[in-house]
FINU-113534 format. One record per residue (C-alpha): residue number from 1; residue in one letter; z, y, x negated. Coordinates in steps of 0.02 Angstrom, whole numbers, plus 50000, padded with zeros to 5 digits. Each point is the difference from the previous one (the first is absolute). Layout:
<semis>
[semi NUM,'A',[Z,Y,X]]
...
</semis>
This chain:
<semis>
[semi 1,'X',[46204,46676,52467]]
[semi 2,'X',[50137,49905,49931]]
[semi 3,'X',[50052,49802,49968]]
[semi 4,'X',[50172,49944,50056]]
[semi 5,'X',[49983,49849,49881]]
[semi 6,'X',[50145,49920,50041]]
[semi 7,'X',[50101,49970,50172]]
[semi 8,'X',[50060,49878,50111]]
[semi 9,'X',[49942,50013,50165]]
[semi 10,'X',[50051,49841,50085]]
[semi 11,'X',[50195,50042,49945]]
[semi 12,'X',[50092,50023,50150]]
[semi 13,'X',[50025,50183,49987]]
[semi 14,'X',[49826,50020,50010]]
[semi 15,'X',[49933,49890,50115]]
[semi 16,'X',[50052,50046,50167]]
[semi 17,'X',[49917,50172,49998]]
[semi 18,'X',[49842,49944,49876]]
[semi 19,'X',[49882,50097,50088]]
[semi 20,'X',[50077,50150,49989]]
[semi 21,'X',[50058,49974,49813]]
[semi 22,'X',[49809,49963,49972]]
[semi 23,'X',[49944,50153,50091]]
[semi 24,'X',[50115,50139,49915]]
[semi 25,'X',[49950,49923,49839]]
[semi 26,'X',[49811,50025,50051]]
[semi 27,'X',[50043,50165,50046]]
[semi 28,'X',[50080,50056,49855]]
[semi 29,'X',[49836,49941,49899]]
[semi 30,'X',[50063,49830,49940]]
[semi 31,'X',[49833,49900,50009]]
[semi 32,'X',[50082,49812,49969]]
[semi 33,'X',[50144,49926,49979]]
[semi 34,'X',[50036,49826,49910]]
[semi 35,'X',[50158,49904,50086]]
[semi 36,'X',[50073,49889,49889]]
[semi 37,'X',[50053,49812,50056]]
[semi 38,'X',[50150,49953,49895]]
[semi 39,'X',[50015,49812,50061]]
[semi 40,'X',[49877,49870,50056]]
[semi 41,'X',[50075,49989,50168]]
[semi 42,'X',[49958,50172,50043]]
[semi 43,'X',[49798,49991,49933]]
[semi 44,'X',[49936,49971,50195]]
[semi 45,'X',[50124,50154,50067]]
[semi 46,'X',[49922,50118,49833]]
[semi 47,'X',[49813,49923,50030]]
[semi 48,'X',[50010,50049,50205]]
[semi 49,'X',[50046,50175,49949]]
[semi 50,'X',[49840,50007,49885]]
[semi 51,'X',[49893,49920,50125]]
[semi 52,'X',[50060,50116,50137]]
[semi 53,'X',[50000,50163,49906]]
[semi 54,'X',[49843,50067,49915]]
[semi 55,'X',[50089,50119,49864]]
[semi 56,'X',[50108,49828,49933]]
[semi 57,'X',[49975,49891,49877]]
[semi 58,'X',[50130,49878,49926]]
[semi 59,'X',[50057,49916,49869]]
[semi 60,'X',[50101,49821,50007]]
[semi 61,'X',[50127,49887,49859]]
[semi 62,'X',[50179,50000,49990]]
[semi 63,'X',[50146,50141,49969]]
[semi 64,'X',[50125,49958,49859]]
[semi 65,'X',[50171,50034,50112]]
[semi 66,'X',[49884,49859,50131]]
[semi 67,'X',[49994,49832,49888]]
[semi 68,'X',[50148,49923,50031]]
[semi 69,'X',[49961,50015,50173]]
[semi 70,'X',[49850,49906,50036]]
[semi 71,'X',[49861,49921,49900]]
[semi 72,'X',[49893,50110,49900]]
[semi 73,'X',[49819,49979,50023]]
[semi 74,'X',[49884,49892,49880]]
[semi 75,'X',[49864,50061,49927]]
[semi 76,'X',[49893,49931,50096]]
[semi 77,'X',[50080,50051,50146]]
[semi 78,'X',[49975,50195,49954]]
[semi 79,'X',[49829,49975,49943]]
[semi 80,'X',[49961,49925,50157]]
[semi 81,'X',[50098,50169,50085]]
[semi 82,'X',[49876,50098,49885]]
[semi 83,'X',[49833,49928,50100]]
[semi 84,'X',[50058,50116,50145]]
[semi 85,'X',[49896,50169,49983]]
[semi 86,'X',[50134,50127,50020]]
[semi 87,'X',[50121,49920,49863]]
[semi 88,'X',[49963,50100,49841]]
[semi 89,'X',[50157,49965,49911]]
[semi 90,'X',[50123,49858,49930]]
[semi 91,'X',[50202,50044,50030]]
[semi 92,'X',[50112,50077,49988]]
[semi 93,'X',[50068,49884,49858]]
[semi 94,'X',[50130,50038,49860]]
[semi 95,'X',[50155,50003,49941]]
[semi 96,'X',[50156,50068,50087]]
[semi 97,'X',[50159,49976,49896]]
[semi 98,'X',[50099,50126,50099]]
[semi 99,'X',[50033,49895,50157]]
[semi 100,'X',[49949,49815,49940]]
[semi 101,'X',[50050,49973,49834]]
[semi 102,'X',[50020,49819,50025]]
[semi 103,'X',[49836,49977,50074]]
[semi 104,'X',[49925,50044,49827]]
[semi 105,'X',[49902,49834,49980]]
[semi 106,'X',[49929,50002,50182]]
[semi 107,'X',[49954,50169,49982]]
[semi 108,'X',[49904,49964,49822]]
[semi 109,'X',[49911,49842,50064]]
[semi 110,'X',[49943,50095,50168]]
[semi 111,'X',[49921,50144,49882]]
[semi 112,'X',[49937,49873,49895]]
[semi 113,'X',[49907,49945,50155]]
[semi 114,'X',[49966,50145,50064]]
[semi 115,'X',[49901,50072,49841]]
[semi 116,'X',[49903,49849,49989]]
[semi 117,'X',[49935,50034,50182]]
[semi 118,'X',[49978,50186,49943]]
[semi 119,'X',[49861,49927,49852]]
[semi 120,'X',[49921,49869,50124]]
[semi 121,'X',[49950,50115,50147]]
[semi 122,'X',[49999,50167,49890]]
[semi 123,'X',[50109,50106,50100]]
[semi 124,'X',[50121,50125,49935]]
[semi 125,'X',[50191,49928,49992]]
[semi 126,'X',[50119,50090,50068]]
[semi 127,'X',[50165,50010,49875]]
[semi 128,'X',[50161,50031,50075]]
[semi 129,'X',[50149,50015,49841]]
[semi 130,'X',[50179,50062,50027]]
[semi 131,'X',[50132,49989,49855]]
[semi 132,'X',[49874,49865,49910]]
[semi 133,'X',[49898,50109,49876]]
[semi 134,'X',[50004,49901,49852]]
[semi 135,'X',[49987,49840,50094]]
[semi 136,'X',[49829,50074,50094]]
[semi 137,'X',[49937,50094,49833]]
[semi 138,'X',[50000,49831,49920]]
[semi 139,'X',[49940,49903,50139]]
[semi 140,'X',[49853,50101,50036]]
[semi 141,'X',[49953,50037,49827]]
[semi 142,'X',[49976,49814,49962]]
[semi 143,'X',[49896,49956,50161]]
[semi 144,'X',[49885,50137,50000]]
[semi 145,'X',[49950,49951,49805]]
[semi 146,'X',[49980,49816,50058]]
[semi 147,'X',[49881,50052,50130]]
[semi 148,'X',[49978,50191,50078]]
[semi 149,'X',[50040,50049,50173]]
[semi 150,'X',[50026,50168,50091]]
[semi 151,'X',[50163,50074,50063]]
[semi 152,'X',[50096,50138,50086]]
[semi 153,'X',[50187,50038,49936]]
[semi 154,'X',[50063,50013,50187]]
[semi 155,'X',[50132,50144,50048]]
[semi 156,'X',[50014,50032,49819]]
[semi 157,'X',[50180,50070,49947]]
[semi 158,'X',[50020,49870,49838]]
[semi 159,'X',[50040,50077,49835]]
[semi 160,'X',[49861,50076,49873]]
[semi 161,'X',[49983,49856,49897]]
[semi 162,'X',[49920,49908,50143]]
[semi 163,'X',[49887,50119,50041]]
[semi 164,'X',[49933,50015,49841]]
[semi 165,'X',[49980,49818,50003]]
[semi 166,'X',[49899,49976,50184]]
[semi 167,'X',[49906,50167,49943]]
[semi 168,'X',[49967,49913,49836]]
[semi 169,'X',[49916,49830,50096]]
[semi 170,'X',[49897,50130,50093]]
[semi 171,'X',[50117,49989,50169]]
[semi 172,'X',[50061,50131,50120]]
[semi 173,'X',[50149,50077,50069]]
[semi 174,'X',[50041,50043,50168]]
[semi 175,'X',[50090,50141,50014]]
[semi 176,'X',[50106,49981,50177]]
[semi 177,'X',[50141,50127,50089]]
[semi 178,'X',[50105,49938,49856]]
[semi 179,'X',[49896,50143,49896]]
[semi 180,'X',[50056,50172,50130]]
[semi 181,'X',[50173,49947,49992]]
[semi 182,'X',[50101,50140,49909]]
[semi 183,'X',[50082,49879,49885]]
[semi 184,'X',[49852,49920,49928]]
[semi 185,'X',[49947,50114,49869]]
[semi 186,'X',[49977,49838,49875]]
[semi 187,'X',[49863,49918,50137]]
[semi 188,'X',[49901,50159,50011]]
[semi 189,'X',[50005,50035,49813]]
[semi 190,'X',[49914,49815,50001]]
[semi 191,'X',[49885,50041,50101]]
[semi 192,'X',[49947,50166,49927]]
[semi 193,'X',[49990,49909,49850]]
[semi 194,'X',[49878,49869,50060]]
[semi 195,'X',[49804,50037,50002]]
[semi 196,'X',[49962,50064,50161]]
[semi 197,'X',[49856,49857,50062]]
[semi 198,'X',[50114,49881,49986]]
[semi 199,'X',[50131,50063,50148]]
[semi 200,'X',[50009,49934,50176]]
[semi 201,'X',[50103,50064,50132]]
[semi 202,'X',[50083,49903,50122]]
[semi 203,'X',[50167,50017,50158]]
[semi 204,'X',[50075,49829,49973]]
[semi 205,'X',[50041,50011,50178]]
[semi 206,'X',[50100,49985,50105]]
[semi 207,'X',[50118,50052,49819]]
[semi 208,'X',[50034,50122,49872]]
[semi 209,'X',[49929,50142,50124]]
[semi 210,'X',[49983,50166,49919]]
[semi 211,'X',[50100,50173,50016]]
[semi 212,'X',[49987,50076,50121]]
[semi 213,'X',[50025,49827,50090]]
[semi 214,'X',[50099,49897,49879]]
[semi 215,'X',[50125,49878,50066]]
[semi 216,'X',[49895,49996,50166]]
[semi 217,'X',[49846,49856,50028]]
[semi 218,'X',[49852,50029,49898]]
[semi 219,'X',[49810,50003,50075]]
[semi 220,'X',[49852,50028,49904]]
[semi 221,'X',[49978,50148,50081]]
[semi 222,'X',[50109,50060,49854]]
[semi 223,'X',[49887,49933,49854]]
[semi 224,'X',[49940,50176,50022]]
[semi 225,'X',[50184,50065,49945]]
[semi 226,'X',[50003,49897,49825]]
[semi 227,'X',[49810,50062,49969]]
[semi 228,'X',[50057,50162,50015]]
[semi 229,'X',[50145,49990,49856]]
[semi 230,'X',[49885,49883,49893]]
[semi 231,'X',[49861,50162,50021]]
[semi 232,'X',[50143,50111,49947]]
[semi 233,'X',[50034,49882,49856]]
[semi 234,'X',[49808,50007,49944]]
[semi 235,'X',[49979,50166,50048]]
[semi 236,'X',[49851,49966,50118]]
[semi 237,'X',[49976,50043,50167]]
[semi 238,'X',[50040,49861,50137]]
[semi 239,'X',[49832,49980,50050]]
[semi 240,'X',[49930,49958,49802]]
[semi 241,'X',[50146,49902,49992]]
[semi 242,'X',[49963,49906,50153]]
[semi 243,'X',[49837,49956,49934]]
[semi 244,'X',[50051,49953,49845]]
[semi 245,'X',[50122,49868,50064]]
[semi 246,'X',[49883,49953,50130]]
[semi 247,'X',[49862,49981,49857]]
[semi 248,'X',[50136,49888,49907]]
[semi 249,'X',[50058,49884,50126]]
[semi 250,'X',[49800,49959,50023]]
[semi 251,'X',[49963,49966,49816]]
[semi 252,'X',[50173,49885,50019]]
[semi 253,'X',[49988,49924,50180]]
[semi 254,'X',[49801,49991,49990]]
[semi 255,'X',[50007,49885,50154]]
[semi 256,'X',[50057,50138,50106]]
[semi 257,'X',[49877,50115,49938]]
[semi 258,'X',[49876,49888,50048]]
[semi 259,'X',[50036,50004,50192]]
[semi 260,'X',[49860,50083,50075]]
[semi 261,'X',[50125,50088,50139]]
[semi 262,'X',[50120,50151,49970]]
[semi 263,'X',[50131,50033,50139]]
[semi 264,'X',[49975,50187,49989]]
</semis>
């Protein structure tokens, strides 16, 4: 069984056709799926998906490329989020100097907030970090020795230094589609590099969908396609793979693993 431990089910792309999306991923042995809200206007749209579907769980805070666009959410505001049963993680949060630069403080003060929630309800934060690796190095560094919290390196395709620094705090990385892409021998070098019981898996859908569907919409389905390359890279076969992500996105998203229903 595999984990796609990071999607986003309520994106348009997705939606109109969830049942099916959630069926071929059943099918091709992905037991849950975590879809990520990025804003708090969209927490009721990501919740009703959880609610509806048996094999979902979310997790709720703010994207980086979202904060000048609405108010991010207190503190209190995600810990409250956190009471619901199928919520098992805080984000995606971070940094993301490619597109939004000049949102730099917004962005820092909403994953300021967002870690903070991360300590208070114990869930796992979920770290998004484009063209900000020094900036996020430094940032998490300093919080998690002022107090300890948990964390995934979402859709990791930063540099090594970074990963040496999340593996270093006892974080994870995420290896997405980014990792099968013929181009990315530095990501999967990173990743080969990195103990293996501390890799998730994940689609990022509906983006970065992997050969031999690249460029088209993503599905979790495909999960399966990335956990085949990252078994390559370990040299494993898919299912010991499988359950040794699966076995790592439980000791990280323990709330999940708690959930006395499996969709398959």
């Amino acid at each position: 069984m595999l984990v796609d431990s990071h999607c986003h089910l309520d994106f348009p792309a997705l939606i109109d056709e969830l049942d099916d999306v959630i069926a071929r991923a059943n099918a091709a042995g992905v037991e849950r799926m975590v879809s990520i809200c990025t804003t708090p206007s969209g927490f009721d749209r990501v919740k009703a998906i959880a609610e509806r579907h048996r094999s979902v769980y979310f997790a709720a805070g703010m994207h980086p490329l979202h904060v000048h666009e609405e108010p991010a959410p207190s503190v209190d505001e995600i810990v409250a989020w956190a009471q619901h049963p199928k919520m098992v993680g805080v984000g995606e949060a971070g940094l993301d100097y490619h597109y939004q630069k000049e949102t730099e403080a917004l962005q820092k003060e909403s994953l300021a907030q967002q870690i903070e929630a991360a300590r208070r309800t114990g869930l796992p934060l979920i770290i998004h970090s484009r063209d900000a690796d020094a900036d996020m190095a430094e940032i998490l560094t300093r919080e998690h020795a002022a107090e300890p919290f948990s964390c995934v390196m979402h859709c990791f395709s930063s540099g090594p230094a970074l990963a040496e620094t999340a593996l270093g705090l006892g974080f994870y990385l995420s290896m997405s589609g980014v990792a099968t892409f013929k181009n990315a021998h530095e990501v999967r070098e990173i990743f080969q590099k990195a103990p293996i019981d501390r890799i998730l898996v994940e689609t990022d859908a509906p983006y970065l969908a992997p050969p031999p569907h690249r460029g088209k919409r993503n599905e979790p389905a495909y999960v399966r396609l990335t956990a085949e390359v990252g078994a390559q890279l370990f040299d494993m076969s898919l299912e010991d793979f499988g359950a040794q992500t699966t076995a790592n996105f439980d000791r990280l998203f323990t709330k999940a693993a708690r959930q006395p229903e499996r969709a398959v």
